[in-house]
Backbone as CSV, one residue per row, in Angstrom:
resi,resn,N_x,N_y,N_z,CA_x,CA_y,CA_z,C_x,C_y,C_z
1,UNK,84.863,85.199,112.041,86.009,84.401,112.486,86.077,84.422,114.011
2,UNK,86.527,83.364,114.760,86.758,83.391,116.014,87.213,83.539,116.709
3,UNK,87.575,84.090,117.732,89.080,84.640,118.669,90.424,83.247,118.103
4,UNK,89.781,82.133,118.742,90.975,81.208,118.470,91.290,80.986,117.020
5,UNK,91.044,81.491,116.315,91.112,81.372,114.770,91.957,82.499,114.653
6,UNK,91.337,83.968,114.679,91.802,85.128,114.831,93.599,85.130,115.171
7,UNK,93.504,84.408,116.833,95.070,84.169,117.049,95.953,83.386,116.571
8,UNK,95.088,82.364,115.792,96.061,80.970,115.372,96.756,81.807,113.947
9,UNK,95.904,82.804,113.089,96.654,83.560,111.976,97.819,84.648,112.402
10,UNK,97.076,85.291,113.373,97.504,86.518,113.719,99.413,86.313,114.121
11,UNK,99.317,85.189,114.779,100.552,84.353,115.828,101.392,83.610,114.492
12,UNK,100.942,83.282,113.290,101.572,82.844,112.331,102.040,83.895,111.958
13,UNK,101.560,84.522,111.338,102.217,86.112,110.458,102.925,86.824,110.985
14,UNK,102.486,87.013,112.799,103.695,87.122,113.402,105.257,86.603,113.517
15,UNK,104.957,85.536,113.551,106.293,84.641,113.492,106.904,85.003,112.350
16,UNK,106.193,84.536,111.120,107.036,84.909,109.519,107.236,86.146,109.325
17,UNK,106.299,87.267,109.706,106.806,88.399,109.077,107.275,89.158,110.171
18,UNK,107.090,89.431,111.290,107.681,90.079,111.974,109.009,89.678,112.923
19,UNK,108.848,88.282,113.475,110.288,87.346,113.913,111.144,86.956,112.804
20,UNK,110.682,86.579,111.741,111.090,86.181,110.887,111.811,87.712,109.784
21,UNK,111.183,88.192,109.882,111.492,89.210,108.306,111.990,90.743,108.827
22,UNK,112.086,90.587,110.324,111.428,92.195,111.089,110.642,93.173,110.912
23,UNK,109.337,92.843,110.360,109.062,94.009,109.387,108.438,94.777,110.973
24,UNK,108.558,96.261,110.100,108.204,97.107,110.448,106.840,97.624,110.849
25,UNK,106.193,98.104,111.766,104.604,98.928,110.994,104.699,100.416,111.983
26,UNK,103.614,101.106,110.843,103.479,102.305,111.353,102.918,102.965,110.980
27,UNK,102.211,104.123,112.025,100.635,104.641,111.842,99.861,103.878,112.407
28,UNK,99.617,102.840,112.952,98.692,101.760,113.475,97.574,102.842,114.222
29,UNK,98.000,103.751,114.756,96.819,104.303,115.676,96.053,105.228,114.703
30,UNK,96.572,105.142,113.446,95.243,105.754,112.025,94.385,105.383,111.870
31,UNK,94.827,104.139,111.568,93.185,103.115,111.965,91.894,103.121,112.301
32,UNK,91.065,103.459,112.029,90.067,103.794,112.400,89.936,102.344,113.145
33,UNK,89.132,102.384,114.502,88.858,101.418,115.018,87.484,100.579,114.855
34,UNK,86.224,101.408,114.286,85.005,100.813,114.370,84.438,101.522,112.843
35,UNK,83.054,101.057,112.535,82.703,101.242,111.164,83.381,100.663,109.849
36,UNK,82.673,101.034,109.064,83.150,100.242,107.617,84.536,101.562,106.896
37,UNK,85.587,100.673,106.529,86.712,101.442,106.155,87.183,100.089,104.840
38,UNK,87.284,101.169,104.365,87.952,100.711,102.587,89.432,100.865,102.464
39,UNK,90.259,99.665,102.525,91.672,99.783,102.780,92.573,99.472,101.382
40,UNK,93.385,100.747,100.675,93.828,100.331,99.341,95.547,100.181,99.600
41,UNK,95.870,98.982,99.985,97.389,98.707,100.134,98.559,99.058,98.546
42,UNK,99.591,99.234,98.396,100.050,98.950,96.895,100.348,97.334,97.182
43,UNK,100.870,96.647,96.085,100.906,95.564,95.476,102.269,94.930,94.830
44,UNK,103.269,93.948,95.522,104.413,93.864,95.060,104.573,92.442,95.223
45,UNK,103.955,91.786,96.033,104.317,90.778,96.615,102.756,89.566,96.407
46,UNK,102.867,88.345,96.953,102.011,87.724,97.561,102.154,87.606,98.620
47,UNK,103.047,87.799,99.540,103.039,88.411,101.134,102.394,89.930,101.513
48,UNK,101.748,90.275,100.203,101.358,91.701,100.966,100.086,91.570,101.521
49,UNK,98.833,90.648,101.328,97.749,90.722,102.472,98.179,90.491,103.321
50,UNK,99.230,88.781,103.554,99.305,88.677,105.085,99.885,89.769,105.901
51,UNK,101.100,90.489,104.933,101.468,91.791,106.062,100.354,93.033,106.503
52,UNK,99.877,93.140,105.230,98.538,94.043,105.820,97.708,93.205,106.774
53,UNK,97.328,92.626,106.545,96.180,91.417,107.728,96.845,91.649,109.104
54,UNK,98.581,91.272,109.178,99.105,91.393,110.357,99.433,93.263,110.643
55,UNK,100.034,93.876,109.952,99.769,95.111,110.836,98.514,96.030,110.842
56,UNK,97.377,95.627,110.790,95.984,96.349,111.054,95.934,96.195,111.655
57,UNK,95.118,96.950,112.717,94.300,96.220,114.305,93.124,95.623,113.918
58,UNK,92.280,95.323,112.945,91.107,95.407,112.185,91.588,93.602,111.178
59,UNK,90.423,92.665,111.573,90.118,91.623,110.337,90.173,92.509,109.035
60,UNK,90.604,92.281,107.855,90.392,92.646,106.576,89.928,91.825,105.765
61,UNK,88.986,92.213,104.770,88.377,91.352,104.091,88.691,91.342,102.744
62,UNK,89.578,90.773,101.706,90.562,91.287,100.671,89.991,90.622,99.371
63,UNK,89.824,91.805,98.369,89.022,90.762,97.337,90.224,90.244,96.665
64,UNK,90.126,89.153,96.254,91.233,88.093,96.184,91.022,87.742,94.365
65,UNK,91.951,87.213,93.259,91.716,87.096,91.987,91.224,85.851,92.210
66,UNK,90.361,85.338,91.737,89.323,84.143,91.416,90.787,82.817,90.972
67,UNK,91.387,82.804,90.984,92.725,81.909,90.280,92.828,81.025,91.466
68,UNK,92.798,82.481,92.799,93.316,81.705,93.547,92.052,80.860,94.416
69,UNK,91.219,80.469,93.917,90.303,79.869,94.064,89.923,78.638,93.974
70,UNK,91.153,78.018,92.535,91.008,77.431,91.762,91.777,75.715,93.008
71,UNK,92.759,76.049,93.288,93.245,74.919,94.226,92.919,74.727,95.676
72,UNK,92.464,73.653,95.888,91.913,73.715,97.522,92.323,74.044,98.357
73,UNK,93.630,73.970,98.393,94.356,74.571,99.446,94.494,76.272,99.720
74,UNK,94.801,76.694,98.796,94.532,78.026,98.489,93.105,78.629,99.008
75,UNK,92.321,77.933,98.534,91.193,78.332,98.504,90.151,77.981,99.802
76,UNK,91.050,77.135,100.514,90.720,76.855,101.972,90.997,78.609,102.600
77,UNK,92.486,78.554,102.451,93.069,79.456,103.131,92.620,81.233,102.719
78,UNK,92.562,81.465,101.862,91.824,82.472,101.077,90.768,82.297,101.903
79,UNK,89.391,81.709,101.711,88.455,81.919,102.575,88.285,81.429,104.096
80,UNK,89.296,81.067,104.614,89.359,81.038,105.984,89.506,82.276,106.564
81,UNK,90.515,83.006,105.774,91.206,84.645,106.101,89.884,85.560,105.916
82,UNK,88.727,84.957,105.244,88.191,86.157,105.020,87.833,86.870,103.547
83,UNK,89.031,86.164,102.639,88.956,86.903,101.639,88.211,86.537,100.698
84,UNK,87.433,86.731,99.436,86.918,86.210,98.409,86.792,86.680,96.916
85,UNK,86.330,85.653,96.035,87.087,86.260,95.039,86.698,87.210,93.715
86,UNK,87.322,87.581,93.468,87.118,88.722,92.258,87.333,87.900,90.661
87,UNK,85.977,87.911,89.830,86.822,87.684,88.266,87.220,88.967,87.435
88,UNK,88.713,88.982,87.130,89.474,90.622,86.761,89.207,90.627,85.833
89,UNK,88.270,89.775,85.109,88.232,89.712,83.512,86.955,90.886,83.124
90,UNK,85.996,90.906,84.180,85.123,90.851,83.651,84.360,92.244,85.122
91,UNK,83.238,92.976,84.930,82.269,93.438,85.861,82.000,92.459,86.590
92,UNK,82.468,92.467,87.962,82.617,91.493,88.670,80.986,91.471,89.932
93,UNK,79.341,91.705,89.204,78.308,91.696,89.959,78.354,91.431,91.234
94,UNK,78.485,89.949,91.620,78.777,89.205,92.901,79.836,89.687,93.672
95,UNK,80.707,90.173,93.543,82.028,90.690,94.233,81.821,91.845,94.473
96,UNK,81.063,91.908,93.640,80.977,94.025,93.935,79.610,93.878,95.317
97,UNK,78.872,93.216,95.051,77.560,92.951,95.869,78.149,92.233,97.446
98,UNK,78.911,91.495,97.163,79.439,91.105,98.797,80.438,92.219,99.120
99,UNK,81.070,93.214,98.460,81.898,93.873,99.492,81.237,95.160,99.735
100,UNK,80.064,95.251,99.337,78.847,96.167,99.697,78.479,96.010,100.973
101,UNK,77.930,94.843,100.376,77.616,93.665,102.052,78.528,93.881,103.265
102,UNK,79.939,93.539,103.009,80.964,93.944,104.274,80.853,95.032,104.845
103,UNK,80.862,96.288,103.792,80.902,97.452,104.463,79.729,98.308,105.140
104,UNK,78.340,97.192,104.713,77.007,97.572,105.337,77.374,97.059,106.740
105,UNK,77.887,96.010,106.814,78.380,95.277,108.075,79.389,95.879,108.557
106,UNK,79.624,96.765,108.805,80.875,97.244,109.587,82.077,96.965,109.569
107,UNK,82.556,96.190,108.052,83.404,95.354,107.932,84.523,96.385,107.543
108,UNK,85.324,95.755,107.320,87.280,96.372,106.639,87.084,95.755,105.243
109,UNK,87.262,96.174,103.930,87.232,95.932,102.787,89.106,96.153,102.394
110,UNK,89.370,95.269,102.224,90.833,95.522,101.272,90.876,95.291,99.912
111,UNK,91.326,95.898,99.439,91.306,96.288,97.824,92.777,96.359,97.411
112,UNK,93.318,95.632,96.190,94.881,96.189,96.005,94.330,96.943,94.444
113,UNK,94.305,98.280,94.570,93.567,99.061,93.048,94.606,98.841,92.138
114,UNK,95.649,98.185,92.145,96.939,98.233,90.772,96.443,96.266,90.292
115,UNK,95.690,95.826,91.061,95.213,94.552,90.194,96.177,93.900,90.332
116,UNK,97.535,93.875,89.389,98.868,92.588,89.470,99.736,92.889,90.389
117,UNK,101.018,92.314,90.762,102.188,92.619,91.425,102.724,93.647,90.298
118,UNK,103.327,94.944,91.312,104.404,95.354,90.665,105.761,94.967,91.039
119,UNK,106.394,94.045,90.510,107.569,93.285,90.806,108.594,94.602,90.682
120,UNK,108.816,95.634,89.915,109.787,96.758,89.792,109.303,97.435,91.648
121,UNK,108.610,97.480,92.446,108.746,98.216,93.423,107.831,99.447,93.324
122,UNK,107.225,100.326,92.038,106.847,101.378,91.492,105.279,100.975,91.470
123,UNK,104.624,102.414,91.820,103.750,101.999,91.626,102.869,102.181,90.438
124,UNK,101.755,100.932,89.756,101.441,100.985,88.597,100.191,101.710,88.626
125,UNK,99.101,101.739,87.570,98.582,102.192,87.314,96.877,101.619,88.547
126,UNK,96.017,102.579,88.633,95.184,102.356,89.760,93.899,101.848,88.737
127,UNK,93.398,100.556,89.292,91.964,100.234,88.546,90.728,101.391,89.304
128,UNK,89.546,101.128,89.319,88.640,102.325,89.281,88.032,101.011,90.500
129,UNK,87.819,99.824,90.711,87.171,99.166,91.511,87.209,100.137,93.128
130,UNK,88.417,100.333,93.817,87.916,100.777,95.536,87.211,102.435,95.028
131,UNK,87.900,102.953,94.574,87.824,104.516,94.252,85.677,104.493,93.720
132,UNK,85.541,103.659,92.769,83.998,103.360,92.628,83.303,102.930,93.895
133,UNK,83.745,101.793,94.536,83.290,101.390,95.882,82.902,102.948,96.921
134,UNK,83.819,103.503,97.239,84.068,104.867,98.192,82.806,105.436,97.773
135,UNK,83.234,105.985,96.392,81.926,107.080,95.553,80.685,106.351,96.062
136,UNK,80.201,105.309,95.592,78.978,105.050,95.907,78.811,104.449,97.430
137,UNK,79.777,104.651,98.503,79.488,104.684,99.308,79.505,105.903,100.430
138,UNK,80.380,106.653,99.869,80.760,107.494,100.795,81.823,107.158,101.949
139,UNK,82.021,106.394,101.809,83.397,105.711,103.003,84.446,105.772,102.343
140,UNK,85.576,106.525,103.632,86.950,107.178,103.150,88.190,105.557,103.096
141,UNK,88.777,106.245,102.160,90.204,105.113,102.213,90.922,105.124,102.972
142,UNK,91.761,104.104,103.352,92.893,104.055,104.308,93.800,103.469,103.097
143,UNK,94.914,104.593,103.006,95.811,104.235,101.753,97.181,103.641,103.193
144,UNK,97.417,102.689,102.078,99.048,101.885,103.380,99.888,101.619,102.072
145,UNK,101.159,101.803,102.936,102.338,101.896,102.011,103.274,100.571,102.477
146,UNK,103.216,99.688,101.701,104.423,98.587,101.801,105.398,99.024,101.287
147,UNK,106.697,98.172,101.882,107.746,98.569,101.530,108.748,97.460,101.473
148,UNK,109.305,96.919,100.624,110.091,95.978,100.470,109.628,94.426,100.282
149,UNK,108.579,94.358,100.127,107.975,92.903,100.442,108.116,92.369,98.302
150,UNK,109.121,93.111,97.890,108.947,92.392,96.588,110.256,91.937,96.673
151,UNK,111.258,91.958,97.259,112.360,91.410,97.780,112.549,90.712,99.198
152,UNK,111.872,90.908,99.838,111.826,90.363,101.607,113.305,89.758,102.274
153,UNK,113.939,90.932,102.383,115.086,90.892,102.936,114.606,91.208,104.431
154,UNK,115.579,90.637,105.167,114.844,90.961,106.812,115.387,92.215,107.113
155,UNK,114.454,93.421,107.857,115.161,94.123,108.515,114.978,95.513,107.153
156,UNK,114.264,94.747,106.298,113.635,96.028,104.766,112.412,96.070,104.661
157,UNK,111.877,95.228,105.400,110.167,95.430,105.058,109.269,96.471,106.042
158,UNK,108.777,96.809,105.439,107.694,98.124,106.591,105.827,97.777,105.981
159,UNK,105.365,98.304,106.811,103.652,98.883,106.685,103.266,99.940,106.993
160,UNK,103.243,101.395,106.218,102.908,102.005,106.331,101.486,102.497,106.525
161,UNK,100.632,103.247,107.907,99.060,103.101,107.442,98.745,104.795,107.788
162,UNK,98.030,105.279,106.473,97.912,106.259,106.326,96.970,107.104,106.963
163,UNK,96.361,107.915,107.177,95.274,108.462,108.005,94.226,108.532,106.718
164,UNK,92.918,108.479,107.024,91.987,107.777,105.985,91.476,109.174,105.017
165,UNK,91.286,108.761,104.308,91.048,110.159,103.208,89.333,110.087,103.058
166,UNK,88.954,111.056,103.512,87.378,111.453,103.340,86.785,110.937,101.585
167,UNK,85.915,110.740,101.618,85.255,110.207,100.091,83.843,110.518,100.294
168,UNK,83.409,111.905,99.491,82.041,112.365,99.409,81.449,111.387,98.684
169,UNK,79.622,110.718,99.394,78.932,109.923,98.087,79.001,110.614,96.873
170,UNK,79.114,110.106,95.958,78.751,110.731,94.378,78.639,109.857,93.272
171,UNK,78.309,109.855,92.298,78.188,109.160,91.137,79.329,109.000,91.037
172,UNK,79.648,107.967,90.235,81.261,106.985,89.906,81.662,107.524,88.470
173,UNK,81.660,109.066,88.062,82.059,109.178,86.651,83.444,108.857,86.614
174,UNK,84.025,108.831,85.345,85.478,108.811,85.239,86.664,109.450,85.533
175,UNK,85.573,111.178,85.658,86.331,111.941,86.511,86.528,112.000,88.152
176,UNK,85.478,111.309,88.783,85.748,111.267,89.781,86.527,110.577,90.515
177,UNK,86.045,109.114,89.545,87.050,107.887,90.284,88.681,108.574,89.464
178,UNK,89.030,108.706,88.664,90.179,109.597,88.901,90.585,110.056,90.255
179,UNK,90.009,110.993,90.435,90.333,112.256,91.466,90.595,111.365,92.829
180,UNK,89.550,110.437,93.239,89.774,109.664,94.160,91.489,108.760,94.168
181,UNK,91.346,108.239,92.907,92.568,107.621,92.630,94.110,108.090,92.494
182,UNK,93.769,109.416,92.132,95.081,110.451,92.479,95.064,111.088,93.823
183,UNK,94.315,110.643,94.495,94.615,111.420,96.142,94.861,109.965,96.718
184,UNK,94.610,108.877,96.663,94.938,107.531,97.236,96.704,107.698,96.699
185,UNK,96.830,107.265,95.473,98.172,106.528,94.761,99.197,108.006,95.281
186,UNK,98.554,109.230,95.143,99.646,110.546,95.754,100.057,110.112,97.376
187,UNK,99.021,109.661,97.804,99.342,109.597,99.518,100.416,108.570,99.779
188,UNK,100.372,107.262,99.191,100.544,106.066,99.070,102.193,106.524,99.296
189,UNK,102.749,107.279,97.335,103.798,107.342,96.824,104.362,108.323,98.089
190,UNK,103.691,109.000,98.761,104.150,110.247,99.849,104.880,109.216,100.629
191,UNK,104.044,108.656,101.171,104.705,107.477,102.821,105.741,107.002,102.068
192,UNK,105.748,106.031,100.941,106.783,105.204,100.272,108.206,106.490,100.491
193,UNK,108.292,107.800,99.376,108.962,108.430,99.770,109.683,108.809,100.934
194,UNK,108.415,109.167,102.136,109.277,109.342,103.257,109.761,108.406,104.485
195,UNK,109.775,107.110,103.792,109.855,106.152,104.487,111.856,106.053,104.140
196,UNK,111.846,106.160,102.777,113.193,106.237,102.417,114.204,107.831,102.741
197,UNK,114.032,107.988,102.920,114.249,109.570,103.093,114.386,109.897,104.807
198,UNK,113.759,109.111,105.466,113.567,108.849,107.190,112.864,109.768,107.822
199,UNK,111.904,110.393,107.298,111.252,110.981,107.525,109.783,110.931,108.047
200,UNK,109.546,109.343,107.660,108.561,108.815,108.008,107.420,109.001,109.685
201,UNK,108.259,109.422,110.246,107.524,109.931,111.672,106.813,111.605,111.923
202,UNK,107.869,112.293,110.797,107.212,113.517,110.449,106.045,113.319,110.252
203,UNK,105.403,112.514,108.965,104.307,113.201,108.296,103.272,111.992,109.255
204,UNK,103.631,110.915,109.484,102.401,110.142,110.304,102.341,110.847,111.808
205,UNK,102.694,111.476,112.577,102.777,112.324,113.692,102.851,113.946,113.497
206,UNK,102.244,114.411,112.619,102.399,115.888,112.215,102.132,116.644,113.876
C-alpha cells in the first residue's frame, strides 16, 4: 500500500473513530515495530479491524470471512485494506499459505481467534487458526483488548495492545494450541478487566 493510500485510511478512521467516537488507545509503544507479528484482537463489532488498523503503528493484514468477498464494494474495500479472505467452513489451504507468506514478509497478520462477533461483550470460545499459525512459526502474539465497540457509545470505546507473548516453534497438537490459546484469551480478559477497574496503566507500564 502507498503512503497516500496509507493516509487517505488512516485520516478516515481517524475522523470516525477517534473524532467521532473518542476512542481510546493504549500500549501503542508494545508494538513491536519491525518483523513479522501475529495480532489476535477479541471480536464484538464490525468496527473492530478498522479500530485495530487505526490504533497500531503497523499496516495489518486481517484474514477476513470469505462472505465478505461476496459484494464489490466490500470486497474492493477488504482488499484495498489489505485484508483477505478466509473460508470458516472448511481447512482453509490458500489462506493459511498467504498468511505464511505475510509473515515470511515481515508482515502484521491479524487474526480475530473467536471467528463470529460476540455481541454479549464476553469473550467466546478461541478457534486453533493464530495459536496453529505461532506454533508452526514460532512468532509471538500481540493479544489487544477492545472495549466497547459492540455498543459504540462515544467516549466508551478503547484499544488495548498487549506486550507480545513469546510462542516456541512446535508441532500444532491440541494440547498445545490450547496452551497458546489460554495465555492469549487470559491476557486479553486481564486488559478488558483492568481497563474497567482503572487500572489499566498499572499493568501496561509495570
Amino acid at each position: 500500500m502507498n503512503r497516500f493510500s496509507t493516509w487517505l485510511w488512516r485520516t478516515a478512521f481517524w475522523l470516525r473513530y477517534k473524532v467521532g467516537y473518542g476512542l481510546k488507545v493504549y500500549g501503542r509503544d508494545n508494538f513491536p515495530m519491525e518483523g513479522p507479528v501475529i495480532v489476535v484482537p477479541n471480536h464484538m463489532s464490525n468496527n473492530d479491524p478498522c479500530i485495530v488498523g487505526y490504533a497500531l503503528p503497523r499496516h495489518v493484514h486481517f484474514m477476513a470471512k470469505q462472505e465478505l468477498f461476496v459484494n464489490p464494494i466490500s470486497r474492493f474495500l477488504c482488499t484495498w485494506l489489505g485484508a483477505f479472505p478466509l473460508n470458516r467452513g472448511a481447512i482453509d489451504k490458500v489462506a493459511i499459505r498467504h498468511a505464511l507468506g505475510l509473515l515470511k514478509a515481515n508482515k502484521v497478520l491479524g487474526i480475530f481467534a473467536e471467528g463470529n462477533r460476540q455481541k454479549s461483550g464476553k469473550l467466546g470460545r478461541f478457534h486453533d487458526g493464530a495459536a496453529s499459525i505461532a506454533l508452526r512459526t514460532g512468532i509471538g502474539i500481540v493479544p489487544v483488548a477492545i472495549i466497547g465497540s459492540h455498543n459504540m457509545q462515544r467516549g466508551k470505546v478503547a484499544c488495548i495492545i498487549g506486550e507480545q507473548i513469546s510462542v516456541e516453534k512446535a508441532k500444532p497438537t491440541p494440547e498445545a494450541i490450547q496452551e497458546v490459546n489460554d495465555r492469549v484469551k487470559s491476557e486479553i480478559q486481564r486488559m478488558i478487566d483492568s481497563y474497567h477497574d482503572n487500572s489499566i496503566q498499572e499493568i501496561l507500564w509495570k
